[in-house]
C-alpha positions as CSV (number, residue, x, y, z in Angstrom):
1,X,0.0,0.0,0.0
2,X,1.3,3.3,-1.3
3,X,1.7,5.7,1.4
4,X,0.1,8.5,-1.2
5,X,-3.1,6.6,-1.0
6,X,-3.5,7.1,2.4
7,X,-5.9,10.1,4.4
8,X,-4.5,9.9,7.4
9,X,-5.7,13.0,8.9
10,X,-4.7,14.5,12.1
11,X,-7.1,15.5,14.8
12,X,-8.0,19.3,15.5
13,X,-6.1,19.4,19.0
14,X,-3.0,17.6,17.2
15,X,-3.1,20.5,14.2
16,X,-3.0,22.9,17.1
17,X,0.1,21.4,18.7
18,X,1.8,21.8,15.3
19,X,0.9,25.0,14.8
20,X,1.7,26.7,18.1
21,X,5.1,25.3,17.6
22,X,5.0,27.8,14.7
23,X,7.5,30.9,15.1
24,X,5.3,34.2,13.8
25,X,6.9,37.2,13.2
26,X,3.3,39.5,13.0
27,X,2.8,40.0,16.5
28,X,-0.7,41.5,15.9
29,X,-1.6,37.6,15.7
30,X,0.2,36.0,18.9
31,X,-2.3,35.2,21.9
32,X,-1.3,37.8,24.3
33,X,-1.5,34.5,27.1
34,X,0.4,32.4,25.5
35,X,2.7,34.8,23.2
36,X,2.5,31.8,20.4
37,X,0.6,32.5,16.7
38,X,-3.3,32.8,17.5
39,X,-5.0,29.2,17.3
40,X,-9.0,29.3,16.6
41,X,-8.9,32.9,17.2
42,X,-11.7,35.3,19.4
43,X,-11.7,38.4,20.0
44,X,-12.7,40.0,23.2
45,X,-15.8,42.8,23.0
46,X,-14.5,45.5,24.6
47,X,-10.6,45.6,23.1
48,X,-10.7,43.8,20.2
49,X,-7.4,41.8,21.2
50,X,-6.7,38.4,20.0
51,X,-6.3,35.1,21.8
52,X,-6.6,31.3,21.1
53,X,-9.7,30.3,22.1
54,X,-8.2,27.7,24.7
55,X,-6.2,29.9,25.8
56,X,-9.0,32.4,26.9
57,X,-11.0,29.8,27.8
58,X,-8.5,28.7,30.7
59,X,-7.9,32.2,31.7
60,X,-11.8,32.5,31.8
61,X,-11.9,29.9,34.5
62,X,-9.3,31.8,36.8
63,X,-10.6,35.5,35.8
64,X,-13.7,36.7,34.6
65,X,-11.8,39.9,33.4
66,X,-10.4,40.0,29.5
67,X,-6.1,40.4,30.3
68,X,-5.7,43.1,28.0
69,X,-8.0,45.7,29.2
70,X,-9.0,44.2,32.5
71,X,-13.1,44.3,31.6
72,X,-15.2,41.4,31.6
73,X,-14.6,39.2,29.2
74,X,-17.1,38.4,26.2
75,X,-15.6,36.2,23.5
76,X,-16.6,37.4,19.8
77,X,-15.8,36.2,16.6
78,X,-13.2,38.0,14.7
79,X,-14.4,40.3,12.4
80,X,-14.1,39.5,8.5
81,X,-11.1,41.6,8.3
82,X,-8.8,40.1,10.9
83,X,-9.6,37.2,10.0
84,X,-9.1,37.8,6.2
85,X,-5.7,39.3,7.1
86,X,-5.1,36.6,9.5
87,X,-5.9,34.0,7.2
88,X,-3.3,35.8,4.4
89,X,-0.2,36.0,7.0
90,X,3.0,33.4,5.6
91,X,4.4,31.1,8.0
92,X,6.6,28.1,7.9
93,X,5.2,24.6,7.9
94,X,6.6,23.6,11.5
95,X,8.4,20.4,10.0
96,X,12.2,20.8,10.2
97,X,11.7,18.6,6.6
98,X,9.4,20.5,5.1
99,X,9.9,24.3,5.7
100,X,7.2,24.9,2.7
101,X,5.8,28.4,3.2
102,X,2.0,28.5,3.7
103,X,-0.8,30.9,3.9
104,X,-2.0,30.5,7.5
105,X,-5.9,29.8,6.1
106,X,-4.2,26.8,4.4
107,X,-2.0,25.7,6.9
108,X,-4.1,23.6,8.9
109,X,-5.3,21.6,5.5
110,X,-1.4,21.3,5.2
111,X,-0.7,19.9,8.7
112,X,-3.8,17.8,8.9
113,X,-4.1,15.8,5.5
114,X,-0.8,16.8,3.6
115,X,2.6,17.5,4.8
116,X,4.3,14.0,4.2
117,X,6.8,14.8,7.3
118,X,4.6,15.2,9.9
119,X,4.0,12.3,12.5
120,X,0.7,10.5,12.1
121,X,-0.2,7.8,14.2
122,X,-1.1,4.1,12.8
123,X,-5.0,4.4,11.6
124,X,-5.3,1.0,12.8
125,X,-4.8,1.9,16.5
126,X,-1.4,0.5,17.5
127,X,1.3,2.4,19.1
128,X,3.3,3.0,15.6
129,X,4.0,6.6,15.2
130,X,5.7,7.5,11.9
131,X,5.6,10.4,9.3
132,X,2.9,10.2,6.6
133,X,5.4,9.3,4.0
134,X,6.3,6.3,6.0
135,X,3.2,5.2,7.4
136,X,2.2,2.9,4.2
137,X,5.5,1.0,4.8
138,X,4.0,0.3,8.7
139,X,1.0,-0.8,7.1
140,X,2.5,-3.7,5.4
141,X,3.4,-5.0,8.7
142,X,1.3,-4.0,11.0
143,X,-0.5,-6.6,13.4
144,X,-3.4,-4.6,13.9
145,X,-4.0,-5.1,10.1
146,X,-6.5,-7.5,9.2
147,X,-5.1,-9.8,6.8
148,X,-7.0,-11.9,3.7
């Protein structure tokens, strides 16, 4: 089986781990908690300021107060603009293999369903991590496979 065949797709919270390892120059789009590249951005009502929405979301549970201008919170979507802009910004897929510049709007298609260096686990549930190039060569192998 030809690793090229395979959709191996990696889950939301596994995208995000890739792309808060992401080094962003633009620091109009860093989450002011955790000063890494916005991940499903909001917005807060009263300032406008940017954070990931997990990282707001913990905060929230501490602090009912927004930490940029110290009001109470109330997530909002960001506006069209930001996000267009956001989504427009050019950042460096986070494989030391790959490097291939990206649009941030496509970046999680990239990390999640194409980027041949980045880890995917075995879709057939055993322990075997290995990059999606590889991960047809497992296959072949693997005893989780069922066999004709």
């Amino acid at each position: 089986m030809e690793s090229k065949d395979l959709k191996i797709e990696l889950s939301t919270a596994e995208v995000g781990e890739h792309i808060h390892s992401i080094t962003i120059i633009d620091d109009r789009f860093c989450c002011e908690i955790c000063s890494l590249i916005i991940w499903d951005p909001v917005s807060c009502s009263e300032c406008d300021q940017l954070y990931c929405e997990k990282c707001i979301d913990d905060w929230i549970k501490k602090s009912k107060d927004c930490p940029h201008c110290r009001k109470i919170f109330t997530k909002t979507n960001l506006n069209r603009y930001v996000k267009n802009m956001l989504y427009e910004v050019k950042l460096t897929c986070p494989s030391d293999e790959c490097k291939k510049e990206i649009k941030y709007g496509d970046m999680i298609t990239h990390i999640q369903k194409e980027c041949p260096h980045i880890e995917v686990s075995c879709p057939h549930n055993c322990v075997m991590k290995a990059k999606r190039s590889d991960i047809g060569d497992h296959l072949e192998y693997c005893d989780m496979v069922q066999r004709e």
